[in-house]
ROBABA-543468 format. One line per 5 residues: number of its first residue (from 0); their letters; for each residue x, y, z of N, C-alpha, C, CB. Coordinates in steps of 0.05 Angstrom, whole numbers, m for minus. Each point is the difference from the previous one (the first is absolute). Glycine has a CB too. Example, Ala and Ser with C-alpha at 12.3 -4.5 7.8 and 13.67 -1.06 7.14 Angstrom:
2
0	AS	264:m114:156:m18:24:0:18:24:0:m38:m23:25; 31:44:m39:16:24:1:m15:22:14:24:m13:m43
END
This chain:
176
0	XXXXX	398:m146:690:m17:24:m2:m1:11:m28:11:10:48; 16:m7:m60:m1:3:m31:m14:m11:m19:34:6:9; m30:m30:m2:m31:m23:m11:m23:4:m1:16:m25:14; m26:30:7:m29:12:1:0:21:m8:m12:m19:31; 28:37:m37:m13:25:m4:0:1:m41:22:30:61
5	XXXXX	3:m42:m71:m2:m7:m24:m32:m18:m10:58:2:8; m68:m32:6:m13:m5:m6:m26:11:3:32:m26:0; m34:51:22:m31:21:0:5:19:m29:m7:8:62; 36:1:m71:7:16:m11:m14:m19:m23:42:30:25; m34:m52:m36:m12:m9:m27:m22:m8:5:35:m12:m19
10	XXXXX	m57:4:36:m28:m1:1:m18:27:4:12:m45:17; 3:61:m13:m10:26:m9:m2:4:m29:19:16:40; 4:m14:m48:m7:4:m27:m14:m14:m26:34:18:19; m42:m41:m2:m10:m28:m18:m20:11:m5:14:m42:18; m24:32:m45:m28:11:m18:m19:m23:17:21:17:m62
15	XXXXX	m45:m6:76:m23:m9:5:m10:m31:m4:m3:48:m9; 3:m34:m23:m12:m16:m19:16:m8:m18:m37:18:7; 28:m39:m26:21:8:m28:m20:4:m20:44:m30:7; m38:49:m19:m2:18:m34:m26:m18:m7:60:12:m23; m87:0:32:m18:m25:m29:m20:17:m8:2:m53:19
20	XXXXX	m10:54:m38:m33:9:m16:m20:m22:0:21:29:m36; m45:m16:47:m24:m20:m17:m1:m22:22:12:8:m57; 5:m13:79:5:m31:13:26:m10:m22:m60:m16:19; 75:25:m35:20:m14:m10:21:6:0:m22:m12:m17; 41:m12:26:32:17:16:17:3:m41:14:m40:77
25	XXXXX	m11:67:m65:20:18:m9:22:m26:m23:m3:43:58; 18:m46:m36:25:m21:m9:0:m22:m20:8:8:41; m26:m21:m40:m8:m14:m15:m23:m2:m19:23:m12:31; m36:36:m33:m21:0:m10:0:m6:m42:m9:36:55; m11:m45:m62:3:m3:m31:m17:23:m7:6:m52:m8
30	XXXXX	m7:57:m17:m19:17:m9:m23:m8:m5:29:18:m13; m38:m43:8:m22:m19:11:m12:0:23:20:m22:m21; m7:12:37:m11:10:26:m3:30:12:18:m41:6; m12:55:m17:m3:26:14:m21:9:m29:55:13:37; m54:m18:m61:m22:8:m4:m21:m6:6:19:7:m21
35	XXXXX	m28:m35:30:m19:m14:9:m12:14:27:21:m41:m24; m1:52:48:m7:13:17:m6:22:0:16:m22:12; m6:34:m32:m15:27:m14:m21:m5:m2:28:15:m23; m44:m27:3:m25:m6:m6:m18:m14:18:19:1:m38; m9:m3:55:m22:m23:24:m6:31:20:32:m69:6
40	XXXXX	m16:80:m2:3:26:16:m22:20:m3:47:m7:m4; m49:4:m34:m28:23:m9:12:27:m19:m29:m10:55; 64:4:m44:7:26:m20:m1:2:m27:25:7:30; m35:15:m44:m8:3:m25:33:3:m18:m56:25:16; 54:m40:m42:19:2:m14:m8:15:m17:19:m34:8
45	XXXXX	7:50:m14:4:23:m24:5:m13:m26:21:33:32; 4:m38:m32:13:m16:m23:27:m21:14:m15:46:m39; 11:m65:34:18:m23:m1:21:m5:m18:m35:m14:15; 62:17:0:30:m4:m26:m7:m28:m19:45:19:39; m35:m3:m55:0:m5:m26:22:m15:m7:m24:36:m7
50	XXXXX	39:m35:m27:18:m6:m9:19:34:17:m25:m42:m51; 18:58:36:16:28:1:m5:10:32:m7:16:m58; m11:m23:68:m10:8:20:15:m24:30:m49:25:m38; 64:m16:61:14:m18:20:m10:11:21:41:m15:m20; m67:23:29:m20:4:21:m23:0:m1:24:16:11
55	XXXXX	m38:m22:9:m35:4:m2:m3:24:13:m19:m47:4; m13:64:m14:m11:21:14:m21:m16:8:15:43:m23; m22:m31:47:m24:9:13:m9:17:20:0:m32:m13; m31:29:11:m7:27:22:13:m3:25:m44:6:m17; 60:15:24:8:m9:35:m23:15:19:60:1:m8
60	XXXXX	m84:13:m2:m19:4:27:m13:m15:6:m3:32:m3; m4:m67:m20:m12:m13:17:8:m28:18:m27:25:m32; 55:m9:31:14:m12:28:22:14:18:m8:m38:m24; 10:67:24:3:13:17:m5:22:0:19:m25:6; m33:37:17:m9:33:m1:18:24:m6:m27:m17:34
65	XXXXX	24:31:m68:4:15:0:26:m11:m16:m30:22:38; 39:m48:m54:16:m12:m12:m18:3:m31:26:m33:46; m8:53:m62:0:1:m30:4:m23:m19:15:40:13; 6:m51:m8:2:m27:m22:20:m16:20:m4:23:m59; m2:m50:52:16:m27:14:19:m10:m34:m51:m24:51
70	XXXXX	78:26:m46:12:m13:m25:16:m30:11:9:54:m25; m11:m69:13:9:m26:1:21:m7:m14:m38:m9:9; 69:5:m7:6:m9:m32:22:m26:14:m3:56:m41; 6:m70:11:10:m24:12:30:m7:m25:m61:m21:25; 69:1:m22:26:m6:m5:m22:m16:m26:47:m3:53
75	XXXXX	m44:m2:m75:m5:m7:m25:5:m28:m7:9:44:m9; 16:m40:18:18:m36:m11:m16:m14:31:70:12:m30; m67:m15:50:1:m18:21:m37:9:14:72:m2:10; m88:30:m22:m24:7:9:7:m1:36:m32:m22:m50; 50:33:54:m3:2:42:5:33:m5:32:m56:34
80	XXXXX	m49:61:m8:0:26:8:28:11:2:m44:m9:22; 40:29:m28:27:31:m11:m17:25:20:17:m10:m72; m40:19:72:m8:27:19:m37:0:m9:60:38:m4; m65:m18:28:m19:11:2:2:24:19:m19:m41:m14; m5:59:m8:15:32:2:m36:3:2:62:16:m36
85	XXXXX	m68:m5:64:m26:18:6:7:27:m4:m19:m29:34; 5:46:m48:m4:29:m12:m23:14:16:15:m15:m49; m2:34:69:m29:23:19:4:26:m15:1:m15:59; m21:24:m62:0:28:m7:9:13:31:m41:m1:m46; 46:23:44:17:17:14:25:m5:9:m36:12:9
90	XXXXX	44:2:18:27:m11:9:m4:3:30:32:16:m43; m45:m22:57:m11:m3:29:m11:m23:7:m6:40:m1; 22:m60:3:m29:m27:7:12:m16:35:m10:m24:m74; 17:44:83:2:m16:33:m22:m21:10:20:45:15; m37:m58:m18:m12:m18:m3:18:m23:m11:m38:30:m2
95	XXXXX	47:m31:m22:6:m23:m9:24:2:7:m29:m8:m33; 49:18:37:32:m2:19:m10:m13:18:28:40:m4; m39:m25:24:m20:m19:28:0:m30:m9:m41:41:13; 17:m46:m36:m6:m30:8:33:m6:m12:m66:m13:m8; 84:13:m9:22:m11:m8:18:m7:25:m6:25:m44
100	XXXXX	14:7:68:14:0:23:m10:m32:11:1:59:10; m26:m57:m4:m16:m23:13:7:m30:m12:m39:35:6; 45:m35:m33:m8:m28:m15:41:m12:m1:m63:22:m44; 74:0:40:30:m3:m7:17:6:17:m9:6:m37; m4:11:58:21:12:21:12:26:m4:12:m44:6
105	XXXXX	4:52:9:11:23:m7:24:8:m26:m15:m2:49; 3:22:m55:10:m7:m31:25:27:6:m56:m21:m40; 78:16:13:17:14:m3:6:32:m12:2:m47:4; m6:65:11:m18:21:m18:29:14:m10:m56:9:30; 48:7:m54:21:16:m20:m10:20:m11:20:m35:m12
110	XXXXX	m4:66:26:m11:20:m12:9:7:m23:m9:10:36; m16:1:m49:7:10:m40:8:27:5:m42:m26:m35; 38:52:0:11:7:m7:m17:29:24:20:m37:m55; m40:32:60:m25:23:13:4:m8:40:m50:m6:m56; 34:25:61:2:m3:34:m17:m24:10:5:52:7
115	XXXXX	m35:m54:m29:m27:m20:6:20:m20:m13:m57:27:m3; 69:m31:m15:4:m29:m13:11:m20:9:0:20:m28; m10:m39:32:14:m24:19:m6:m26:m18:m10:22:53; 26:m36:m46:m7:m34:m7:m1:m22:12:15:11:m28; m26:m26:34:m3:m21:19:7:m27:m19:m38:27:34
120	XXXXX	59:m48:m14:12:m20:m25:m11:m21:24:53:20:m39; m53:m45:43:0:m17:7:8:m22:m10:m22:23:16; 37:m58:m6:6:m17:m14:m10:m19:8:30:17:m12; m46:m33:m3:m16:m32:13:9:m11:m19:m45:5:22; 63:m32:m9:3:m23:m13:6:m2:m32:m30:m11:39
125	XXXXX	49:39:m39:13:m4:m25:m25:26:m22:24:m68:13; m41:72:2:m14:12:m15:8:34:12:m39:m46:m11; 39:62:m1:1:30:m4:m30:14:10:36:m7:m43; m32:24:51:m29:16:5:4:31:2:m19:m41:30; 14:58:m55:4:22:13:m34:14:m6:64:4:m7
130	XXXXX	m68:11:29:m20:29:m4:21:26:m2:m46:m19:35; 27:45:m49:24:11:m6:m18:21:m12:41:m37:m6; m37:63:8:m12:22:m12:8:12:m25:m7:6:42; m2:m9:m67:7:11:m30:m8:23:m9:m1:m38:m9; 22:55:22:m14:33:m6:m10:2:m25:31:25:27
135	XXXXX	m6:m33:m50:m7:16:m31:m34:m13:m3:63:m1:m33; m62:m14:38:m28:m7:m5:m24:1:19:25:m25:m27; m17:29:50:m22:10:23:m25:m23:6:9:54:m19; 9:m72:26:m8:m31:3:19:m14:21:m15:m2:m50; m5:m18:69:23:m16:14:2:m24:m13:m6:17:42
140	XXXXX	32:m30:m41:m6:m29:m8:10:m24:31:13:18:m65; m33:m38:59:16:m24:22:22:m20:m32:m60:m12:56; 74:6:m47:4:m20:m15:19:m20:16:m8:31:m42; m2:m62:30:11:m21:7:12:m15:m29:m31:m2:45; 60:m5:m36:18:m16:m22:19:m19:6:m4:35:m20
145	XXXXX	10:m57:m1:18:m16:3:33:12:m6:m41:m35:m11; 49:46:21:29:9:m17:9:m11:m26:14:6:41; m14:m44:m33:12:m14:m22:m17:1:m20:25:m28:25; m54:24:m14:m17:m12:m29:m2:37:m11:m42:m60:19; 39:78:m2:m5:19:m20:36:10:m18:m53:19:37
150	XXXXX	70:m23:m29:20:m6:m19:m10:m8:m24:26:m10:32; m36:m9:m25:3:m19:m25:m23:11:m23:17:m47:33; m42:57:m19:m12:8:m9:2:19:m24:m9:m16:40; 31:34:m24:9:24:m18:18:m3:m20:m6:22:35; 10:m48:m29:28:m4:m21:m21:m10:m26:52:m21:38
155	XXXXX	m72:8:m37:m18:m11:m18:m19:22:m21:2:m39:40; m2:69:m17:m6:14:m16:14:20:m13:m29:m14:20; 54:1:m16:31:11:m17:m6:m14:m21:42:6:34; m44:m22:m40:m1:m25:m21:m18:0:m17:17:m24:27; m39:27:m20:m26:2:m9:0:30:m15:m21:m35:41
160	XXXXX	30:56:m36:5:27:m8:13:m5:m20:m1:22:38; 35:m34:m38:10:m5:m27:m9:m17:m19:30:11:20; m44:m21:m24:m11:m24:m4:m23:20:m25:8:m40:59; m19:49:m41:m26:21:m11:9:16:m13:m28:0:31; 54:18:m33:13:27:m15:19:m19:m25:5:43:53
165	XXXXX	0:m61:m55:7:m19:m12:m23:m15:m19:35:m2:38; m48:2:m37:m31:m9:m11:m6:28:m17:m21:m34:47; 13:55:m33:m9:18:m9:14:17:m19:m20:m9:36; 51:5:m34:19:2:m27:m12:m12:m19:39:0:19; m41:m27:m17:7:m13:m23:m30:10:m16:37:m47:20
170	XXXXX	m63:47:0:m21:13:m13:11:19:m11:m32:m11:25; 36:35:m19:2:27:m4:7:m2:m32:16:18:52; 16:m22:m46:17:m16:m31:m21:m4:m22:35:m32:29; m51:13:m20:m21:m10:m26:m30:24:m4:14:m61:16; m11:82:m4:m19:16:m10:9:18:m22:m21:m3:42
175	X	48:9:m42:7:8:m20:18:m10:m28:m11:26:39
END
């Protein structure tokens, strides 16, 4: 009887689905391929990372209602997905918790610093998912991430920072 109720207990909590954009799973995705699905999709690009730059913008309303900007960013050395971060203006979007509840299951909720503020986390297949309300800025965000690749991510733009203030010495130095 313990058995069964453990194994309802972990198919309850099992994510739906696992983690994907565009038709492309989460986990394995390149930045190739998810840009490609970006662009087959119709969404408009802002600006595309650069050297200094370790994410893409684009419009997020013309792929979801009432979504400000879609950010993409990726791991540099190996190009596999690290996160994507949808940006809503306001801080009310029960709609999109809904379709998420629906797509991931019931998600893990965590109250913030206010009575309205909540966060919803979910975990697919190694991938991260939180929605989540950002008072100082009066915006919701969804965001999906790799833990490891966005590690790594960040560590690159540790590097890339010294790298640049180190550069910009040695300029500086030679203006005077």
């Amino acid at each position: 009887m313990k058995l069964i109720a453990l194994i309802l207990l972990v198919f309850v909590n099992t994510a739906v689905n696992s983690a994907e954009l565009f038709g492309v799973n989460l986990v394995s995705a390149s930045r190739d391929e998810l840009r490609a699905a970006v662009k087959m999709a119709g969404v408009k690009l802002v600006k595309e990372a650069g050297v200094g730059a370790f994410h893409d913008v684009y419009k997020g309303d013309s792929v979801l209602h009432e979504a400000k900007k879609l950010y993409l960013g990726f791991v540099k050395k190996d190009k596999k997905f690290a996160f994507a971060e949808y940006e809503f203006n306001g801080l009310q979007q029960p709609v999109m918790l809904n379709k998420l509840i629906n797509k991931y299951g019931k998600a893990a909720p965590t109250k913030g610093k206010f009575l309205t503020d909540m966060s919803y986390s979910w975990l697919s297949d190694g991938i991260k998912i939180n929605f989540y309300q950002d008072w100082p800025a009066h915006k919701t965000r969804l965001i999906y991430f790799n833990p490891e690749a966005l590690q790594q991510l960040r560590s690159e733009q540790k590097l890339f920072a010294v790298a640049s203030n180190k550069a910009k010495a040695v300029y500086q130095e030679q203006a005077f």
